[in-house]
C-alpha positions as CSV (number, residue, x, y, z in Angstrom):
1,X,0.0,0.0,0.0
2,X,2.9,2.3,0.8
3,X,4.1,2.1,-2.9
4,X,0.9,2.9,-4.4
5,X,0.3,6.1,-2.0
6,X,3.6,7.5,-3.2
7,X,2.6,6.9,-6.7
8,X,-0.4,8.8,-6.1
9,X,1.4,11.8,-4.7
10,X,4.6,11.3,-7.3
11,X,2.1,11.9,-10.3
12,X,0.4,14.9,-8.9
13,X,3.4,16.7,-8.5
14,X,4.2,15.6,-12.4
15,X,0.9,17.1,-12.8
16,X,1.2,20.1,-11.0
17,X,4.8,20.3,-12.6
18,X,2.7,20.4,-16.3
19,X,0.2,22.6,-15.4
20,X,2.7,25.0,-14.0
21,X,4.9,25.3,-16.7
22,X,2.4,25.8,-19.1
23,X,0.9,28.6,-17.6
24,X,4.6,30.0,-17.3
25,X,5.1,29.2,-20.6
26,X,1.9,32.1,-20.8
27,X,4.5,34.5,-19.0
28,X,7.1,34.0,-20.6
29,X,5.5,34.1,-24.1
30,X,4.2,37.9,-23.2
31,X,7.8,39.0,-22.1
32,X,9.6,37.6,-24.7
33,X,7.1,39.9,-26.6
34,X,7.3,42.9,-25.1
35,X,10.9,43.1,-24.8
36,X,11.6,42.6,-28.7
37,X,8.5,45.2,-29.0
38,X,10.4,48.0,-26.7
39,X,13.6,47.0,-29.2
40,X,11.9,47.4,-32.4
41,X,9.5,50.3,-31.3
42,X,12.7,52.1,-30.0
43,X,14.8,51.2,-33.0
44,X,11.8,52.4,-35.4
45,X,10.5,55.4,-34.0
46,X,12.4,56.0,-30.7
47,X,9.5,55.2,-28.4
48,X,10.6,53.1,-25.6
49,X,7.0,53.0,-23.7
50,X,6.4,50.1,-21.6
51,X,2.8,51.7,-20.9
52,X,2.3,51.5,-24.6
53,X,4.1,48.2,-25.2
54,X,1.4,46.9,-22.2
55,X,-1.4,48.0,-23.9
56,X,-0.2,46.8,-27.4
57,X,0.7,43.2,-26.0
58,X,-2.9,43.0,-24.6
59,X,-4.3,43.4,-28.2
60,X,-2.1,40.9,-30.4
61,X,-2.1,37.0,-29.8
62,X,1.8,36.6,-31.3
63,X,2.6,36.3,-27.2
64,X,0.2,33.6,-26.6
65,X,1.6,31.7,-30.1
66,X,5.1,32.4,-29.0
67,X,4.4,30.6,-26.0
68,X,2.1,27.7,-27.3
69,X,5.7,27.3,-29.9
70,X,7.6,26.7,-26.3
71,X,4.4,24.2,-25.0
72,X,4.7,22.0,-27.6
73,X,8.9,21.8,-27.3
74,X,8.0,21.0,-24.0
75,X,5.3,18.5,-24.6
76,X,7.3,17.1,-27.4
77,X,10.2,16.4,-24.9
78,X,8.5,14.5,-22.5
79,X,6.2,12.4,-25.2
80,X,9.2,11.1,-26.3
81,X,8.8,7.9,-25.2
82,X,5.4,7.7,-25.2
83,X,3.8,9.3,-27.5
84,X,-0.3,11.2,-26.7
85,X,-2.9,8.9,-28.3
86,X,-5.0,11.3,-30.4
87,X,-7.2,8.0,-31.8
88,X,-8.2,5.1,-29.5
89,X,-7.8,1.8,-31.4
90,X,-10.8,0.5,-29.0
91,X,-12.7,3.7,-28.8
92,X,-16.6,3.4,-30.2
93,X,-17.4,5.1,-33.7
94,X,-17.6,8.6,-33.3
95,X,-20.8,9.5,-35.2
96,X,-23.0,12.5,-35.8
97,X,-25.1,12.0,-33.9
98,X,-22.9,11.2,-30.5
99,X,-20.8,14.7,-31.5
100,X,-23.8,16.5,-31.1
101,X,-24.9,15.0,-28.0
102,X,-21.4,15.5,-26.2
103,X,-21.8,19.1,-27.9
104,X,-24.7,19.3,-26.3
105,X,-23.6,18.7,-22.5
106,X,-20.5,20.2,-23.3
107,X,-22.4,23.6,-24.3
108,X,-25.0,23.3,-20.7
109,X,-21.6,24.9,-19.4
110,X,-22.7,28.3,-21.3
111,X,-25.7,29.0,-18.9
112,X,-23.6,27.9,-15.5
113,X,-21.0,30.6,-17.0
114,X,-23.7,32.8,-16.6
115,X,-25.6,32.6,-13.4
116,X,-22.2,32.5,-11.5
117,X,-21.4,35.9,-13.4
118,X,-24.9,36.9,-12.0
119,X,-24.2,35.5,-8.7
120,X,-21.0,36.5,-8.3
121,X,-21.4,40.1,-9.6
122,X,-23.8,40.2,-6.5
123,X,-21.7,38.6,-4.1
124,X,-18.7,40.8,-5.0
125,X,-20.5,43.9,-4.8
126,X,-22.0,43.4,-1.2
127,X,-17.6,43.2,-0.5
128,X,-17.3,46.3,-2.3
129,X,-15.5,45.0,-5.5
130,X,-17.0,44.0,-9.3
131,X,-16.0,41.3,-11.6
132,X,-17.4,42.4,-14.5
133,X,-14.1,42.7,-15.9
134,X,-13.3,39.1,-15.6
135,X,-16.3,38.0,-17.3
136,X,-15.8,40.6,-19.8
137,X,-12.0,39.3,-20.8
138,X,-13.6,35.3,-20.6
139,X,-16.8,36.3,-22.9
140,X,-14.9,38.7,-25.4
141,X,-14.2,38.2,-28.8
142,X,-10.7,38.1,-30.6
143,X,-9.4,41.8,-31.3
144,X,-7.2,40.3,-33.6
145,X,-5.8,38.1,-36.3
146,X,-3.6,36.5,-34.7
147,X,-5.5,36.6,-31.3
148,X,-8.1,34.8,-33.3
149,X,-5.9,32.2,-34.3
150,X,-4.3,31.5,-30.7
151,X,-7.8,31.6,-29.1
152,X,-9.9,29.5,-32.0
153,X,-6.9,27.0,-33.0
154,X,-4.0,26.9,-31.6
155,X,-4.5,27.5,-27.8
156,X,-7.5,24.5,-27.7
157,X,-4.9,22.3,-29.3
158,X,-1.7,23.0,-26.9
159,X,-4.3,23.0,-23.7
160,X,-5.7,19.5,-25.1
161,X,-2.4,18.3,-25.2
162,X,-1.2,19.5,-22.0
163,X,-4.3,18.7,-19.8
164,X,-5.8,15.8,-21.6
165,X,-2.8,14.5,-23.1
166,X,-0.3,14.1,-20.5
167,X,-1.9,15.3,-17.1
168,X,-4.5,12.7,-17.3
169,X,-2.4,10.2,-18.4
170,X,-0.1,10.1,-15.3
171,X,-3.6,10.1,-13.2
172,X,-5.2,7.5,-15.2
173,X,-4.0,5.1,-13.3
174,X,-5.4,5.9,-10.0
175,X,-8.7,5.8,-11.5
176,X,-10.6,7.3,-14.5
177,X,-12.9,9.4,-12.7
178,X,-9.7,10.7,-10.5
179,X,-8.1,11.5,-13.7
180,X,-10.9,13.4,-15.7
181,X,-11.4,15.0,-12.8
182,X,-8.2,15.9,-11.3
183,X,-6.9,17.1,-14.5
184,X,-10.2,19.2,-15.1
185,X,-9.4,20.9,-11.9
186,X,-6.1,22.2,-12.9
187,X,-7.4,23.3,-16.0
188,X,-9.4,25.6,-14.8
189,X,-7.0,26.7,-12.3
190,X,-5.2,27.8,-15.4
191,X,-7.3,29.7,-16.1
192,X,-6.4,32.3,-13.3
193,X,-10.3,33.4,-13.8
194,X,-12.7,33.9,-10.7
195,X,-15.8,33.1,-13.0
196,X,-13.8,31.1,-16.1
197,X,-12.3,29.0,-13.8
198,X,-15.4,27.2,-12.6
199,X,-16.7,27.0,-16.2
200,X,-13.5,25.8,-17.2
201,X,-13.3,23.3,-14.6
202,X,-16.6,21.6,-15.8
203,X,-16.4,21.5,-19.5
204,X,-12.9,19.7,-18.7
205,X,-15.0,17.1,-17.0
206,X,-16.2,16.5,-20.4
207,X,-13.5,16.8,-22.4
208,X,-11.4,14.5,-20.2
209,X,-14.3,11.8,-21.0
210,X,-14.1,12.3,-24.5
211,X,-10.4,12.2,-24.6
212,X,-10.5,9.0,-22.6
213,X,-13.1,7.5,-24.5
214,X,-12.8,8.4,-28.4
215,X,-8.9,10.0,-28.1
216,X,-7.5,13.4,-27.8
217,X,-8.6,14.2,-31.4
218,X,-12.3,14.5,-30.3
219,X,-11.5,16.6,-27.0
220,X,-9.6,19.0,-29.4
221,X,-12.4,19.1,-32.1
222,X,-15.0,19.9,-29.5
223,X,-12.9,22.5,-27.9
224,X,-12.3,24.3,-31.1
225,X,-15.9,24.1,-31.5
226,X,-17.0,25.9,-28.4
227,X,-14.2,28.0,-29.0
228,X,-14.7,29.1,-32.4
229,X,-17.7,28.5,-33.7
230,X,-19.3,29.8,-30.1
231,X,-17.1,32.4,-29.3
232,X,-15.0,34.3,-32.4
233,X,-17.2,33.7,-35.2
234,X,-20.7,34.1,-33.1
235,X,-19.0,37.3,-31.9
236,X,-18.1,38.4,-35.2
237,X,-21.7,37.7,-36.8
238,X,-23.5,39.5,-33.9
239,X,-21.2,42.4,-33.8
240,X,-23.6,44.8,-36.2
241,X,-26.3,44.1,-33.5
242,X,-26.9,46.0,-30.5
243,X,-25.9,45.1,-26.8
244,X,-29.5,43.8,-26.0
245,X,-29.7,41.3,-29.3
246,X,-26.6,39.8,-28.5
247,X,-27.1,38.9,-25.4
248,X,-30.1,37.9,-26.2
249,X,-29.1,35.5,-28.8
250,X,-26.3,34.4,-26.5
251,X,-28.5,33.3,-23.8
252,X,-31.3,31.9,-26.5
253,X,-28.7,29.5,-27.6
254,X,-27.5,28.7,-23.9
255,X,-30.8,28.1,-22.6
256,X,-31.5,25.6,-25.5
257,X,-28.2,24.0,-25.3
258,X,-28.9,23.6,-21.8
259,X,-32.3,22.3,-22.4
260,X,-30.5,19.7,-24.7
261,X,-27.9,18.6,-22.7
262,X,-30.1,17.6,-20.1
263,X,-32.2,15.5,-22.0
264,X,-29.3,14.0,-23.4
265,X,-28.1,13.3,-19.5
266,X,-31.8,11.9,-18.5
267,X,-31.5,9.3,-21.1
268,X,-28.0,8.1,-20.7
269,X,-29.1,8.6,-16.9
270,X,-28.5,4.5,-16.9
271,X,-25.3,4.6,-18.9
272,X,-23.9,7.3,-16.5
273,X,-24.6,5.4,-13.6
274,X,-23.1,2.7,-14.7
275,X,-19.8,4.1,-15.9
276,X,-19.4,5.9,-12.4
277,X,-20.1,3.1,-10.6
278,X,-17.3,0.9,-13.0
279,X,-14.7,3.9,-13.0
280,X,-15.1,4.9,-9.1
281,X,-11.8,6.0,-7.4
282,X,-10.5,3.8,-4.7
283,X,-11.4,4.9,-1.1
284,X,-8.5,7.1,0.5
285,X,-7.4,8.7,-3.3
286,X,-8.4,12.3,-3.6
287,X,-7.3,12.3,0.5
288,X,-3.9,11.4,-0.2
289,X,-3.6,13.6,-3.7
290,X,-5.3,16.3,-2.3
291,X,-3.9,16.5,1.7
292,X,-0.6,17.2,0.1
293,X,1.6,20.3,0.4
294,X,2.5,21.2,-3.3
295,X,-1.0,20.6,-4.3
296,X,-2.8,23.3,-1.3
297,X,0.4,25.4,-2.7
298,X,-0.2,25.5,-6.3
299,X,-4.0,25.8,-5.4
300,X,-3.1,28.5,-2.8
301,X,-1.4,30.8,-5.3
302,X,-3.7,30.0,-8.1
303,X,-6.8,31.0,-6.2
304,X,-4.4,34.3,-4.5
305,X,-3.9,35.2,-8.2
306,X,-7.8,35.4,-8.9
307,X,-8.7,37.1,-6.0
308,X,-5.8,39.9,-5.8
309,X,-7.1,40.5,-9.7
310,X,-10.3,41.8,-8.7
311,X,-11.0,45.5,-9.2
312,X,-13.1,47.7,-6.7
313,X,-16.1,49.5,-7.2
């Protein structure tokens, strides 16, 4: 037994070790950015701003590509051995009709996203601060090109392969449901989002069932689906409409995702039962991968992050 609560706590600190890099590999990316920025913009026109170079970084998405280009060096060098299984050999036929139904759970996430807005817009405010801003920067569209690619492409596919692709499978062995939803909690730590976070956190619930079921390929399809389709081009198409219609069509097509992801819940209802009851976690798991230092640490910061980012009224 001693062998296998080690293990436990040796692969959450390889997960924790992932998770962390890739969100330093976020920090990183952006100064990289903004120093050769300052350089050229200096070099060009003699302007050596950091104020400007700030705000500048904040529009562009070459920071966040720049830093996806380090991810998957990273992710490369320690798949090297064993490389992420995008297909399952074993996995069931991935048909229309089952896309759309894991499409369809996957999207009840939309209308969760907002009522903890809602709620936690009110909570907030009785403490004297808003977070309208973080729901603002989670909800917003692209405000550019290459934002749009980072944001629609290429961050679903490094976050797949990061989260899905090697966090889960040093957890898998500890127990499917422990994986999908160990590795769905760091996720949306991730994040660094007081409201995205939690959303975050529940369609990587999904996704890790996907991935685990059909192969990484479908989690990164359906991620670039939410985060395409739903987010950059719906933005783009409602943009000539007023505040009121879009939200209005946003939470129209929330609502009846929501609506459809339930019924698709009910029926499997059996199904889900018996997958939880097949896949449980062993008694005493999430104690000993949880009651451990680098885990409240990494947590600790993380949540110290979110809250220290709130704004006042």
């Amino acid at each position: 037994m001693k062998e296998k609560h080690l293990s436990v706590r040796e692969n959450m600190v390889r997960s924790i070790g992932v998770a962390f890099a890739y969100s330093a590999m976020m920090f990183i990316g952006v100064f990289i950015y903004m120093i050769l920025y300052l350089l050229v913009r200096a070099w060009l026109i003699g302007d050596f701003s950091v104020d400007q170079a700030t705000t500048d970084t904040m529009e562009t998405g070459w920071p966040y590509l720049i830093a996806c280009g380090l991810s998957f060096l990273l992710l490369t060098y320690l798949h090297r051995k064993q490389p992420i299984v995008w297909k399952r050999a074993d996995a069931p036929q991935m048909t229309g009709k089952r896309f759309g139904q894991l499409l369809a759970v996957f999207m009840m996430g939309q209308l969760v996203f907002t009522a903890l807005a809602n709620l936690g817009e009110s909570l907030a405010n009785v403490l004297g601060y808003t977070i309208l801003p973080e729901v603002e920067m989670a909800s917003a569209g692209s405000p550019s090109l290459s934002m749009f690619f980072y944001a629609s492409f290429v961050g679903p596919i490094l976050e797949e392969m990061a989260f899905r692709g090697t966090i889960m499978p040093y957890l898998v062995k500890h127990g499917r449901l422990f994986a999908i939803t160990i590795s769905a909690f760091f996720f949306g730590l991730m994040h660094l989002n007081i409201i995205q976070s939690p959303f975050a956190f529940l369609i990587g619930l999904v996704l890790g069932y996907v991935s685990l079921t059909y192969g990484l390929f479908w989690a990164v399809v359906l991620h670039i689906v939410n985060n395409f389709v739903f987010g950059d081009l719906l933005f783009q198409l409602l943009s000539p409409f007023s505040p009121a219609v879009q939200d209005g069509v946003n939470q129209a097509i929330s609502v009846v995702f929501f609506i459809l992801g339930a019924w698709v819940l009910y029926q499997h209802r059996e199904a889900i039962k018996d997958y939880l009851q097949t896949y449980r976690t062993a008694p005493g798991t999430y104690r000993r991968a949880l009651d451990y230092w680098p885990f409240i640490l990494y947590t600790a910061l993380a949540l110290f992050q979110m809250i220290t980012s709130l704004q006042q009224i």
